[in-house]
N, C-alpha and C positions, 0 to 999 in steps of 0.2 A: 858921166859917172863911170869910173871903172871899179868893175868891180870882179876882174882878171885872178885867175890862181887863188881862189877862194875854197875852194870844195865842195860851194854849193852846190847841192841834192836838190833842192827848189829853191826858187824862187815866188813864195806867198806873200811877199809883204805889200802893205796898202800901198804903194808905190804911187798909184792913179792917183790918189787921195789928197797930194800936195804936191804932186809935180806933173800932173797930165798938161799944163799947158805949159808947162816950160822946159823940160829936160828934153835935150835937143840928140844928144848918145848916151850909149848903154851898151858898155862894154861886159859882158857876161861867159867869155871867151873862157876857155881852159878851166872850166870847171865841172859838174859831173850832172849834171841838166840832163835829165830825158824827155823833156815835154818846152813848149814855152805856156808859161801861164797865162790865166786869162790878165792879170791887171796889167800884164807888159804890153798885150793888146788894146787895153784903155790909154796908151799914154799918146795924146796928141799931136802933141808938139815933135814926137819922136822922130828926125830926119836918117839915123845909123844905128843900127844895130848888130852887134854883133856878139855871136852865139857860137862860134869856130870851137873845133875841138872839144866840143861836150859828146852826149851820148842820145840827142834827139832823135828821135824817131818819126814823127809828124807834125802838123801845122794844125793849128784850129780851124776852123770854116772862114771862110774869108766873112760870114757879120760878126763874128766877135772882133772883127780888128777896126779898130778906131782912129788908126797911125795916118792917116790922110798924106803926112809928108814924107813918109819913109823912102826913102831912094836906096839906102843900102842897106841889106840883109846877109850878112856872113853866115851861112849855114856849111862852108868849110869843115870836112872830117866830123862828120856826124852822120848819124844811121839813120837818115831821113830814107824815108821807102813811100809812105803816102801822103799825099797831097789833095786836099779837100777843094772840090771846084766848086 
């Protein structure tokens, strides 16, 4: 799903709710993101993500993430500083 040059400020929607076992990427790139939400961490199936050029700043604790397949995380040009172990 891309959902690139949007201007989204969050990312709330039930997202987990009907596509946690099947949406495979989640293009969310070049938009104004300072967090990832928690339902982007419920999404299962999710193997690519990418978050480039927003305005993140940190990660959830690794038990809210749910993403078992994730192999690639774009966090590319963002203000990440901490990192939850």
């Amino acid at each position: 799903m891309d959902l690139s040059y949007n201007k989204l400020t969050d990312f709330s929607y039930n997202v987990e709710m009907v596509w946690s076992g099947c949406l495979k990427q989640l293009d969310l790139s070049h938009n104004k993101l300072d967090a990832v939400s928690w339902n982007i961490c419920q999404l299962a199936a999710l193997q690519k993500l990418d978050l480039s050029h927003n305005s993140v700043k940190s990660l959830p604790d690794d038990d809210y993430w749910k993403c078992m397949n994730l192999h690639d995380l774009d966090l590319s040009f963002n203000k990440v500083f901490i990192f939850h172990y």
